[in-house]
N, C-alpha and C positions, 0 to 999 in steps of 0.2 A: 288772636291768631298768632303761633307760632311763625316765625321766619325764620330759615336757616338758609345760610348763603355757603356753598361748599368751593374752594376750590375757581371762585368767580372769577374771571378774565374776559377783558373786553380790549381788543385792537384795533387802531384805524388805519388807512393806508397812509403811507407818509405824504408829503405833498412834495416830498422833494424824489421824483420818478427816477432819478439819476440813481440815487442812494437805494431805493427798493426798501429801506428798513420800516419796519411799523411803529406806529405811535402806542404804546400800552399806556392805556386812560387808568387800568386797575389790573391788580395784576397780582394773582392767587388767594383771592378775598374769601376769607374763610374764619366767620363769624354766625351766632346764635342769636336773634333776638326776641325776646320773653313775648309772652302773651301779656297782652294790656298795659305792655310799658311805654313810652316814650324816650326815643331813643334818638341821640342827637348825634351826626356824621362829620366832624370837624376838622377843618383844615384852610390850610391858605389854597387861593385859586389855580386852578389846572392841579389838586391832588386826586379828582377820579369819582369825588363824594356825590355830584351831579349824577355824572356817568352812571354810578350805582342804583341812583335811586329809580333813572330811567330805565334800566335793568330790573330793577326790583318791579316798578309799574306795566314792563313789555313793549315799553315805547323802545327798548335796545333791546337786539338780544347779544348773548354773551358768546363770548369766542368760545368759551369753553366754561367748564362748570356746570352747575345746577341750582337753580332755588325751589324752596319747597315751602310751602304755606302748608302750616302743620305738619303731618306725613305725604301730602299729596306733592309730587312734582310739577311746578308750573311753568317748566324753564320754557317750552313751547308750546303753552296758552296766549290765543291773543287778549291783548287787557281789555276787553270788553268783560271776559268772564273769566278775571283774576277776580273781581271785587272790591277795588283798589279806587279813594279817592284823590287825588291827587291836586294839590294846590302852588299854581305857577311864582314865581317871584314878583309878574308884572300883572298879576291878577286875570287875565287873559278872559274880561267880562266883553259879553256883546254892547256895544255902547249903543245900540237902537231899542236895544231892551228893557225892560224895565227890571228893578231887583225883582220881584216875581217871577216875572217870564227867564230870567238866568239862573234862578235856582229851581226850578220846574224842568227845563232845558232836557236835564240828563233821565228824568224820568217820563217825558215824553217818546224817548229813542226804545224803552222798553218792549218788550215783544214778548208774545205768547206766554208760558206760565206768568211771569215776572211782570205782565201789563198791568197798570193798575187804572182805575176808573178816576173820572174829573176829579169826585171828592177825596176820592185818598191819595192824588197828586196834591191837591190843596192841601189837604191837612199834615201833611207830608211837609212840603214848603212851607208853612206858615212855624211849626215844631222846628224846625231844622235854621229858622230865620228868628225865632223865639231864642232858640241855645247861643247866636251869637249875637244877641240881642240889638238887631236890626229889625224886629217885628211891624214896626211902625213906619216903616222907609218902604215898601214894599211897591209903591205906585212911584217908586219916584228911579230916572233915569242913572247911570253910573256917572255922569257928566257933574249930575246935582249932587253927589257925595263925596263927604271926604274919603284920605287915603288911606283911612284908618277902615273906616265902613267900607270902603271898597274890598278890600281883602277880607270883611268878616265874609262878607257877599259872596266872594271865593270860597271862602271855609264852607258857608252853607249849604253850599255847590254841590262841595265835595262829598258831606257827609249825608245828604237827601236822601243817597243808595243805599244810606246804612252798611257802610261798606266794612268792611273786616279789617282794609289795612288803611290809615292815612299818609299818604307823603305830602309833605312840607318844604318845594325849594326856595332854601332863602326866603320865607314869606313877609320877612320884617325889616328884606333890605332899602327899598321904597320909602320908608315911615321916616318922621322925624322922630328925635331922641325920645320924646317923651311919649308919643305914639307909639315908640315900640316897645317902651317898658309897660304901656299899659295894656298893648296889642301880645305882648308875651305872657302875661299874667293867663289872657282870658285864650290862649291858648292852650294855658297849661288846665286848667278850669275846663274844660270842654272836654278836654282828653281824662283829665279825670270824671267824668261824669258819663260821660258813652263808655268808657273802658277799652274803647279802639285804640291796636294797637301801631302805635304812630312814627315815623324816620323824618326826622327833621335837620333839614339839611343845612349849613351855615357856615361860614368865613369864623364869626363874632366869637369868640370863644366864652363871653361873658353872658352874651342868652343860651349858650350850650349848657354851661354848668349851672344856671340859674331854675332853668326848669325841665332838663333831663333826667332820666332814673339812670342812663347810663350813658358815658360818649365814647365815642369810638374817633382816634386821630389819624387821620389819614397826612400821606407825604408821598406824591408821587406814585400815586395808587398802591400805595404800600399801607396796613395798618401799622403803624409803631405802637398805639398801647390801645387795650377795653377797659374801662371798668366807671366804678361811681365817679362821680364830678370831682367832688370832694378827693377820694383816692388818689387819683390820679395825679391831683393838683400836691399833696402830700408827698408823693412818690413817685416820680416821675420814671421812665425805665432808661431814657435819654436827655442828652441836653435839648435834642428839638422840641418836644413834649417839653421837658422844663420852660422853653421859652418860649411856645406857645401859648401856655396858657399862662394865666396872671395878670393882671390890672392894678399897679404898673407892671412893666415884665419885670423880668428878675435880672436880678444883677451880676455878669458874667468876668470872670477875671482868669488872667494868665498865674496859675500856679505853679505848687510841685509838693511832692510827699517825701522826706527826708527823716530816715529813720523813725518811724512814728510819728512825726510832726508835718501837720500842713502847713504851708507858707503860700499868703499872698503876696507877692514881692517878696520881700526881703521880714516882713512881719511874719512870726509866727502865732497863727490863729488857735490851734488850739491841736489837742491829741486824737491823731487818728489810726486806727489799725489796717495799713493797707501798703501795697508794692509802693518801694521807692520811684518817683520817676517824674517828669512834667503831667502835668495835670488841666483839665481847664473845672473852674470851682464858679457855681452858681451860690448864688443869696437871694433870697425873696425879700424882696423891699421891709418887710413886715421884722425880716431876721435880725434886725440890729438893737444893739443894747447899749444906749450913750454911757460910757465911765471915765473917770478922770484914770485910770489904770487900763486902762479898753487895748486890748492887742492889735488893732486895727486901725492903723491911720490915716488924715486924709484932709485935704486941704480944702477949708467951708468957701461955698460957693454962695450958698444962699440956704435961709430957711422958709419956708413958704405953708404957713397953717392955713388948712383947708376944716375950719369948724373943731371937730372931734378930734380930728387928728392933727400932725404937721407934714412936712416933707423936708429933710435934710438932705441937702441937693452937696456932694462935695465931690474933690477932686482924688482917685489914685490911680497914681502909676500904671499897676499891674490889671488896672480896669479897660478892657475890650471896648468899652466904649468912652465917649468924653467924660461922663461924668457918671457916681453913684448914687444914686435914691432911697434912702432909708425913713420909713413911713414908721411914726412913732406920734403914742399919746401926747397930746397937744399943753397937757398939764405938766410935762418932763422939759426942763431946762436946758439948754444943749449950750453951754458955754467956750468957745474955742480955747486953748491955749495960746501960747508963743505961736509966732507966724500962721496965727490963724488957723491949727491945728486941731481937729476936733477927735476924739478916742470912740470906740465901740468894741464891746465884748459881742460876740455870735451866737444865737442860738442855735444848738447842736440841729435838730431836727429842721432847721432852715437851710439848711448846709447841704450842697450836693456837689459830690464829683465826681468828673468823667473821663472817660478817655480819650484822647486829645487828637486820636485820628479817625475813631469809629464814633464817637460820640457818648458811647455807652456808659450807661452807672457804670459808676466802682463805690459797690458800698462797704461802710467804714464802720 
């Protein structure tokens, strides 16, 4: 099922009566999402991605705007017949119930055409408890399961209806670490195998890009950028997106562009085609090139190998923050010089700059 969201606006009243101003959760949301993708909503907390999805389900409706599931408008369908499964953060399972009886639940409530008999509720639930492969927990209480199982128990819920759209809030923020990367796999697995078309909502930018077909950055109910994980993370269209996403982030510094030369600090990093002026100049951890001739210098702090790779933890100046991160193959020698001095050359496509009061690329 197509989603298209036109023009979306949602406002709250302020709490502050005096002021009379409204709180805008999202604000001119106007995005496409494909049939059968899986599509991750990301951003840090209070950006509106919630807001959306609750809008997207009809648990909100919108100040303004439209959505449409496929050609049809559903902007004033109540979500009972949207079609829409929907999956809480804190699982939101009956705990007198048994996994059975909570994923039967919603097909119980069914009515006229759409009723279906004992056995094709059961077989219904048993399929649907099969795919997130709790088949065998079925008699047993939410008290008795883990937090992993608990959420499939959710998932199964959701998808009983066979429903057209999945939403997903935050469903993996509950989980411990390794729980969620094994709770994110068998999400993406599921979604691939029904072909529902899914909005998965998150903080984590690292289960966004890990098994999204597309993410969408939200900032203040604003989108700043759409596209593939991977893309995005390539090409950022701002410094906020650039330092959103990334594991570690990227590494942000006070520049300037000077007759075709960038400079961090006082070092000139390398040739760039752009307005003269102050600058602010990201690096992704990954951008650096250890050289005893390296245009970039900086005072070692520490090196810290983690297996495969290392981490070149050092000290510059013109660095926005205490210190720099440069992540480099673990077999490469990083020798300081004099006063503890270590060099790095940059990789051109590692390299982004912006402008220093809107934020915006300036590409080069």
């Amino acid at each position: 099922m197509r989603i298209t969201l036109q023009h979306l606006t949602k406002s709250f009243p302020s709490r502050n009566k005096k002021s009379g101003e409204e709180v805008v959760a999202v604000n001119d949301l106007d995005i496409e999402i494909p049939d059968g993708k899986l599509i991750g909503l990301l951003g840090p907390s209070g950006c509106g991605k919630s807001t959306t999805l609750y809008m997207i389900s009809g648990l909100q409706k919108p100040t303004s705007g439209k959505i449409l599931f496929g050609d049809k408008d559903v902007t004033s369908l109540e979500p009972e017949h949207r079609g829409v499964g929907l999956v809480f953060q804190n699982y939101a399972l009956y705990p007198h119930l048994t996994v059975k009886q909570n994923i039967l639940f919603p097909l119980q409530n069914l009515k006229g055409e759409e009723k279906l008999t004992k056995e094709e509720m059961l077989d219904r639930a048993q399929h649907a408890a099969d795919l997130v492969q709790i088949g065998e927990l079925m008699d047993r209480k939410p008290s008795e399961l883990s937090g992993g199982q608990q959420q499939r128990v959710a998932i199964a819920r959701a998808l009983v209806k066979t429903p057209r759209v999945l939403l997903l809030d935050e469903p993996l923020s509950n989980l411990d670490a390794r729980l969620r990367l094994q709770t994110r796999e068998e999400i993406r697995r599921i979604q691939r195998e029904t072909g529902v078309t899914t909005v998965f909502v998150t903080h984590d930018q690292e289960e966004a890009m890990s098994i999204s077909d597309m993410i969408v950055v939200m900032k203040e109910g604003v989108v700043q950028q759409i596209g593939e994980p991977q893309s995005v993370y390539d090409d950022p269209g701002n410094l906020f997106v650039a330092q959103f996403l990334g594991t570690p982030p990227i590494n942000t510094f006070d520049g300037r562009v000077d007759h075709g030369k960038l400079f961090i600090g006082e070092d000139a990093v390398m040739d760039v085609d752009a307005p003269d002026g102050e600058v602010a100049v990201g690096v992704r951890p990954e951008g650096f090139v250890p050289s005893e001739s390296g245009k970039l210098t900086g005072k070692l702090v520490n090196i810290e190998v983690m297996g495969r790779d290392c981490s070149v933890v050092f000290e510059n100046s013109a660095s926005r923050k205490p210190s720099v991160r440069a992540i480099i193959d673990a077999d490469i020698r990083v020798t300081p010089g004099e006063n503890n001095v270590v060099r790095f050359d940059l990789k051109r496509n590692k390299v982004f700059i912006f402008n220093n009061e809107t934020g915006e690329r300036i590409r080069f």
